[in-house]
C-alpha positions as CSV (number, residue, x, y, z in Angstrom):
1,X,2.4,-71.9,4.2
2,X,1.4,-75.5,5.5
3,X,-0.8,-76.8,3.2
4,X,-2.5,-80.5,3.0
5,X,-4.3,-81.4,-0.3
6,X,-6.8,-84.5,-0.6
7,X,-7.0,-86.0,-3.6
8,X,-8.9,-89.8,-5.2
9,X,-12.4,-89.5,-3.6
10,X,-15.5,-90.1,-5.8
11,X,-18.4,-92.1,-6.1
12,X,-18.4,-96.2,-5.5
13,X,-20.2,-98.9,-5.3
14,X,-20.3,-101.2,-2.3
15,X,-17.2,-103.8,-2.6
16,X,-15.3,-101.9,-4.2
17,X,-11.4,-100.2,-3.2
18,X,-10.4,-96.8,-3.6
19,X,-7.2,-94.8,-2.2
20,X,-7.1,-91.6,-0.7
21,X,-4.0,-89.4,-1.1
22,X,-3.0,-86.7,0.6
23,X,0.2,-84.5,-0.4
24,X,1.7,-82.2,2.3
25,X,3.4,-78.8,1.3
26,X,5.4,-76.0,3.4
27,X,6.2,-78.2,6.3
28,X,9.4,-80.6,7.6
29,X,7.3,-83.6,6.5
30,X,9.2,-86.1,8.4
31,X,8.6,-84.4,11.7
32,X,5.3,-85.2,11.4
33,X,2.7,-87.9,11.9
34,X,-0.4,-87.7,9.6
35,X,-3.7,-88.8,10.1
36,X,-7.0,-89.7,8.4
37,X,-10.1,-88.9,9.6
38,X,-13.9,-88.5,8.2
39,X,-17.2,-87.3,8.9
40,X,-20.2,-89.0,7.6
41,X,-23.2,-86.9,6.6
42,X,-24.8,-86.0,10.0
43,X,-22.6,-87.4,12.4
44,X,-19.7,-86.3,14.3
45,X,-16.1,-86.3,12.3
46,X,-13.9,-89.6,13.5
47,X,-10.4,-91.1,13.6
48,X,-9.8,-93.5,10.5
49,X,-5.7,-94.5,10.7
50,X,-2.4,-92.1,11.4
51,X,1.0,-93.2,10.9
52,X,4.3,-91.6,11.9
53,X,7.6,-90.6,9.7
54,X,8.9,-94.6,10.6
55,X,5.6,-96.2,9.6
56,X,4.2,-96.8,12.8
57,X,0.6,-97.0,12.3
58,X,-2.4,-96.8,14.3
59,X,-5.7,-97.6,13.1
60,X,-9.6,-97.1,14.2
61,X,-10.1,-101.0,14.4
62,X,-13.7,-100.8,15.3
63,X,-14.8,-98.7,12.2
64,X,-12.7,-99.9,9.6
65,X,-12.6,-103.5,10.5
66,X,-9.2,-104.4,9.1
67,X,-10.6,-102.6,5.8
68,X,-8.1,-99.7,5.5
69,X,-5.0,-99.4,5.5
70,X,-2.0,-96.2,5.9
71,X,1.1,-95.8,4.0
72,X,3.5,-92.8,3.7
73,X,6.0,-92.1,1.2
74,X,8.8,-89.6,3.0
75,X,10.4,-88.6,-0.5
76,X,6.8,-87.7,-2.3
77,X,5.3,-85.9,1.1
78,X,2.5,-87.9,0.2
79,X,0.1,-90.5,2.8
80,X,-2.6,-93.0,0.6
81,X,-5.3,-94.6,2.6
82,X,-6.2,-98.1,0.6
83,X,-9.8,-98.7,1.0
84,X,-11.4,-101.7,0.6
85,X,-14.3,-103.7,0.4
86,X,-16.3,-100.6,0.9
87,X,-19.4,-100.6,2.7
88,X,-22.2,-97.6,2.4
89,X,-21.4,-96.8,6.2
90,X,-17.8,-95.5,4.7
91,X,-19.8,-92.9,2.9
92,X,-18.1,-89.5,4.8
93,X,-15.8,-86.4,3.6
94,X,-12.9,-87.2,4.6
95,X,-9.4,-85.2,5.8
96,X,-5.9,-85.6,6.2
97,X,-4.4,-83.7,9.0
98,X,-0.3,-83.2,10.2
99,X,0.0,-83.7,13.8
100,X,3.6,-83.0,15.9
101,X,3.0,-85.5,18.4
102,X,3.2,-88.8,17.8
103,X,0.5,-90.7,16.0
104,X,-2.7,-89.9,17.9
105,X,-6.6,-90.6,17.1
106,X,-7.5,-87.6,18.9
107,X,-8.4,-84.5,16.3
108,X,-6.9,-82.0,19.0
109,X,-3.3,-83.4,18.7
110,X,-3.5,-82.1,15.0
111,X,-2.8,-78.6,14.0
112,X,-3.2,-78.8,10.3
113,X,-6.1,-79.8,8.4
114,X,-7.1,-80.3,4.4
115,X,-10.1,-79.4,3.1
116,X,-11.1,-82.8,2.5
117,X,-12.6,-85.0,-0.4
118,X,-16.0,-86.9,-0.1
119,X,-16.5,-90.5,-0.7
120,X,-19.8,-91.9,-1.6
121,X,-19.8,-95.8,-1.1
122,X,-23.6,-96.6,-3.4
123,X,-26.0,-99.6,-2.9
């Protein structure tokens, strides 16, 4: 059973840097590419960053303005998003999700999803 478990979200205050992780179970890891995404309260869920078994990354420039950043770890099954500077519009849930394809901001490329972990960036 594929499973994807989000872990490091909480409540901030604006400035400062957290990291997301997101440890992968019951699938060939490396055939993957995993991505972040989140959905703020209200709106529509978005692309954040994915990256691919080699570390090729791609990254949602416009909304994290050079901000975030991707990293995997092959031998831990694990992918850490490093926030920083965090800004109140970062407040979201957000999800990790294993996609086949290669790295891909779209959510229908990804078939598996965790139940994601909510962020709360305070003023």
């Amino acid at each position: 059973q594929v499973q994807l478990a989000e872990s490091g979200g909480g409540l901030v205050q604006i400035g400062a840097s957290m990291t997301l992780s997101c440890e992968a179970s019951g699938l060939a890891f490396n055939d993957f590419a995993i991505g972040w995404f989140r959905q703020p309260p209200g709106k529509e869920r978005e692309f954040v960053a994915a990256i691919n078994w080699v570390g090729g990354r791609i990254t949602n420039v416009d909304s994290v303005k050079g901000r975030f950043t991707i990293s995997r770890d092959n031998a831990k099954h694990t992918v850490e998003l490093q926030m920083d500077r965090l800004e109140p519009e970062d407040t979201a849930t957000y999800y990790c999700a294993a996609s086949l394809a290669a790295t891909s901001p779209s959510e229908e490329s990804y078939a598996y999803w965790g139940q994601g972990t909510q962020v709360t960036v305070s003023s």
